[in-house]
mmCIF file of the C-alpha atoms, coordinates in Angstrom:
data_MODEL
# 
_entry.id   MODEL 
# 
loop_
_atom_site.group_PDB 
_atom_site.id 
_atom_site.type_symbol 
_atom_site.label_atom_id 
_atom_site.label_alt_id 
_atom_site.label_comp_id 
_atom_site.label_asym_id 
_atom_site.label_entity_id 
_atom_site.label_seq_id 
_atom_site.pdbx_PDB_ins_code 
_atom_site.Cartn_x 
_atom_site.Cartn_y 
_atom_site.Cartn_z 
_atom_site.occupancy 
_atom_site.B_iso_or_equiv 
_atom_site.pdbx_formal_charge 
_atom_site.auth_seq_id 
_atom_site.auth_comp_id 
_atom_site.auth_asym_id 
_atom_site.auth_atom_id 
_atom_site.pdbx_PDB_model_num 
ATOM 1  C CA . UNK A 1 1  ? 0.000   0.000   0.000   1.00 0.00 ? 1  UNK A CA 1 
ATOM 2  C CA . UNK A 1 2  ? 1.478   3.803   -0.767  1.00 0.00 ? 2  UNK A CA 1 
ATOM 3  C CA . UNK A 1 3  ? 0.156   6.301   1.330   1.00 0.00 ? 3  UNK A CA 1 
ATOM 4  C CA . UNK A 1 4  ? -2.555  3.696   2.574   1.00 0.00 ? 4  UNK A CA 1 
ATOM 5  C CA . UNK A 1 5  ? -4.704  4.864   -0.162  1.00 0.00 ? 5  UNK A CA 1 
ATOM 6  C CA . UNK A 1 6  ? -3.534  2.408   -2.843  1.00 0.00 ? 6  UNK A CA 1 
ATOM 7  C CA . UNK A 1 7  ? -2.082  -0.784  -3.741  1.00 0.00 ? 7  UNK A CA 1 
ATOM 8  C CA . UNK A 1 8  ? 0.598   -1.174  -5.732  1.00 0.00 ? 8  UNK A CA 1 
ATOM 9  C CA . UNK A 1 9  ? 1.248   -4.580  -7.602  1.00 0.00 ? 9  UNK A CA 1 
ATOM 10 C CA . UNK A 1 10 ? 4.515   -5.730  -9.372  1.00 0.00 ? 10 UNK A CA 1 
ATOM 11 C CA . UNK A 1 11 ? 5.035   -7.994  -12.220 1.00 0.00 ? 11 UNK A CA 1 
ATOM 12 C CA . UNK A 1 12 ? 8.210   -9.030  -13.808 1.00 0.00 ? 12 UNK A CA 1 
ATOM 13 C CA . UNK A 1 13 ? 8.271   -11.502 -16.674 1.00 0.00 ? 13 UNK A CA 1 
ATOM 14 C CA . UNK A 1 14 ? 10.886  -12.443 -18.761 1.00 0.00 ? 14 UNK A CA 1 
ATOM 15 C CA . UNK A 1 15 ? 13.167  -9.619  -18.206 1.00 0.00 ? 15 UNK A CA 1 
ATOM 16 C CA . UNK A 1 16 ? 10.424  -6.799  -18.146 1.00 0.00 ? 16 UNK A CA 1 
ATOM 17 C CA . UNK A 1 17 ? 8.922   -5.637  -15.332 1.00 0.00 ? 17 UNK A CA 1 
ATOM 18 C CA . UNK A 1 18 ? 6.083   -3.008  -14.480 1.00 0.00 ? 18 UNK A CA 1 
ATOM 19 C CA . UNK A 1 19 ? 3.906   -1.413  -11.634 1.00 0.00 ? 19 UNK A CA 1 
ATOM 20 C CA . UNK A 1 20 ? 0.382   -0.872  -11.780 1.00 0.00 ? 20 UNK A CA 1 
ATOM 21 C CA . UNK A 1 21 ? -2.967  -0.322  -9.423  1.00 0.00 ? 21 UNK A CA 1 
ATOM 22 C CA . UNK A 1 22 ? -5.039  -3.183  -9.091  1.00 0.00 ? 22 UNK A CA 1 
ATOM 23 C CA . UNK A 1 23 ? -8.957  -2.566  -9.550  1.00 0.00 ? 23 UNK A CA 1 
ATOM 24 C CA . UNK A 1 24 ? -11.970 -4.439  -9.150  1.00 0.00 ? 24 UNK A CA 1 
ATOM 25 C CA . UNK A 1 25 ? -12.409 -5.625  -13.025 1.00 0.00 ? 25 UNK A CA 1 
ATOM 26 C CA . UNK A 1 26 ? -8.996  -4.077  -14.550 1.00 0.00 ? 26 UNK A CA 1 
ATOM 27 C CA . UNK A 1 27 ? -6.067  -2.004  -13.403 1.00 0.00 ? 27 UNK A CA 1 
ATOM 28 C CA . UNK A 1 28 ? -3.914  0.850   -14.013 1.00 0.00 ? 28 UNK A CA 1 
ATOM 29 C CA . UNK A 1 29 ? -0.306  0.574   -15.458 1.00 0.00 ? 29 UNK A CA 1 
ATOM 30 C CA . UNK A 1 30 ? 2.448   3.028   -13.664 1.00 0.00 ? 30 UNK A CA 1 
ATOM 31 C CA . UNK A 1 31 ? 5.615   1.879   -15.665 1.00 0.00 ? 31 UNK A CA 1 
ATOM 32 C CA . UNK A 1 32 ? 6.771   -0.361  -17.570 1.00 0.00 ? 32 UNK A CA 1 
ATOM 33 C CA . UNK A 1 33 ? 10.540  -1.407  -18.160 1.00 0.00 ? 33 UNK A CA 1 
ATOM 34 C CA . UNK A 1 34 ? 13.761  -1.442  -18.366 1.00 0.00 ? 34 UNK A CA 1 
ATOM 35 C CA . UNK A 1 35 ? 14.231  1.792   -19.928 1.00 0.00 ? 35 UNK A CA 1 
ATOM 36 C CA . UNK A 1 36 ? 17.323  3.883   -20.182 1.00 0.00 ? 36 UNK A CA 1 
ATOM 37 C CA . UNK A 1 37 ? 16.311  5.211   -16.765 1.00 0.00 ? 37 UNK A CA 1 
ATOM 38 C CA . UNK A 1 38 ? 14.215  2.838   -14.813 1.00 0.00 ? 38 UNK A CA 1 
ATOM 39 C CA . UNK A 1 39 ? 16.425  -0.413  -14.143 1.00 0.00 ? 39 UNK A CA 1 
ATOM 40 C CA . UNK A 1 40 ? 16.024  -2.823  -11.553 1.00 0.00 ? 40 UNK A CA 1 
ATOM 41 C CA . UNK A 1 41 ? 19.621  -2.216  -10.655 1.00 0.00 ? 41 UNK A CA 1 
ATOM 42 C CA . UNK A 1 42 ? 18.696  1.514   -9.701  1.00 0.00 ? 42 UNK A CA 1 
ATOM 43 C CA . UNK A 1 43 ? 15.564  0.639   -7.229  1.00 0.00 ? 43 UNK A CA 1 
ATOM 44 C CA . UNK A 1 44 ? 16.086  4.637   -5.282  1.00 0.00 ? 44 UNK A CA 1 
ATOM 45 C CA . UNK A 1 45 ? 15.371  5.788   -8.892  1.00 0.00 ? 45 UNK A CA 1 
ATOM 46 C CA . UNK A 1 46 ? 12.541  3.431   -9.463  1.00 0.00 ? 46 UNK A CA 1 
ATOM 47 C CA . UNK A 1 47 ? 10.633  3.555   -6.323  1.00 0.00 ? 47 UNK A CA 1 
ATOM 48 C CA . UNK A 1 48 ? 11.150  7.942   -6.751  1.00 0.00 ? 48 UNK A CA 1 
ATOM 49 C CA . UNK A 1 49 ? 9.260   7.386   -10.364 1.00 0.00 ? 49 UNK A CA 1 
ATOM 50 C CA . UNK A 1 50 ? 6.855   5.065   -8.800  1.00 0.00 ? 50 UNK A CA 1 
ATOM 51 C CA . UNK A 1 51 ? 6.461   7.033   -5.807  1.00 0.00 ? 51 UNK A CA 1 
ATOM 52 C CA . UNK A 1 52 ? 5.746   10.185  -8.439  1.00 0.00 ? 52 UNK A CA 1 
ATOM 53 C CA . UNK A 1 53 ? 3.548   8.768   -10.441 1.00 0.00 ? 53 UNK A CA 1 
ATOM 54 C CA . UNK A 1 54 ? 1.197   7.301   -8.023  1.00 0.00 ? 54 UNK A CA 1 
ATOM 55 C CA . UNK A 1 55 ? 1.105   10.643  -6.470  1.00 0.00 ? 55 UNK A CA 1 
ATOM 56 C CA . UNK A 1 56 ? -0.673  11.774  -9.328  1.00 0.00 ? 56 UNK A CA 1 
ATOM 57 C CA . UNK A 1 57 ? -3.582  9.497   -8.723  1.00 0.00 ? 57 UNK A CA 1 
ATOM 58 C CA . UNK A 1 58 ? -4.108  10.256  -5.172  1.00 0.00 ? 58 UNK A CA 1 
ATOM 59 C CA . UNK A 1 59 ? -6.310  13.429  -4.525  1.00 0.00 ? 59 UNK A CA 1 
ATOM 60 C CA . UNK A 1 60 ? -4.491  16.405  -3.216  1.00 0.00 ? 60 UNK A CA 1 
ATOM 61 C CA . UNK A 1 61 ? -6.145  17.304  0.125   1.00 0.00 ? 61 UNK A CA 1 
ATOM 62 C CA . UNK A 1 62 ? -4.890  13.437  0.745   1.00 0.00 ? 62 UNK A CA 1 
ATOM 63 C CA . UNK A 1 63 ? -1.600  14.405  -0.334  1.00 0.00 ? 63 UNK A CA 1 
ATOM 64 C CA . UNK A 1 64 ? -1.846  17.826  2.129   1.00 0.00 ? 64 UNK A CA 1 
ATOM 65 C CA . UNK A 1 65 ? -3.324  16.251  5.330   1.00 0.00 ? 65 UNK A CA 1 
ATOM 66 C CA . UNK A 1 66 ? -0.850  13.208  5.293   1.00 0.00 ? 66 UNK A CA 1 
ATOM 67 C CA . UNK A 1 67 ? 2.306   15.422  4.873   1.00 0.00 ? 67 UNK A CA 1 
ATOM 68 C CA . UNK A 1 68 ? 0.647   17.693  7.680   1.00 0.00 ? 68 UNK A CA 1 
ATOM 69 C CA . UNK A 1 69 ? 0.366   14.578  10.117  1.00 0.00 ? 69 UNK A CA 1 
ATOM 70 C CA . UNK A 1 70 ? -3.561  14.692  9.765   1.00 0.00 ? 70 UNK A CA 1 
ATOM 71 C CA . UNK A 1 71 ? -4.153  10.989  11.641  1.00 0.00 ? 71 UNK A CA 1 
ATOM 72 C CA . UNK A 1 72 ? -7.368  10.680  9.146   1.00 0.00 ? 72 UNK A CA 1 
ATOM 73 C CA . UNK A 1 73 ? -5.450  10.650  6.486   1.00 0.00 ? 73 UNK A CA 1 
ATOM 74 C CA . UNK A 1 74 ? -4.284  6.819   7.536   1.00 0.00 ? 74 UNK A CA 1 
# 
């Protein structure tokens, strides 16, 4: 879970690997790679872009009341 708010699932197959957001009856993909910048062998740099992009999917006044220490955002 990131943030409590959402899980995150990983996959790696064959060399390629990927995040995405599991939902009831499909999901969301986050990344997909390698690419010339996300490599397993650079996981701070991964988890960042990750961490970034699931941002994005989380409402803001989430976002503001967790980074303020608000316990009901937990």
């Amino acid at each position: 879970m990131l943030y409590e708010f959402w899980e995150v699932e990983f996959f790696f197959e064959q060399g390629v690997f990927g995040f995405g957001i599991p939902f009831r009856d499909s999901s969301a993909s986050l990344l997909v790679g390698p690419t010339d910048t996300l490599r397993l062998d650079d996981l701070t740099g991964l988890f960042r872009e990750v961490d970034e992009r699931v941002r994005l999917r989380i409402p803001d006044k989430y976002l503001a009341a967790r980074e303020a220490g608000d316990p009901r955002a937990s």
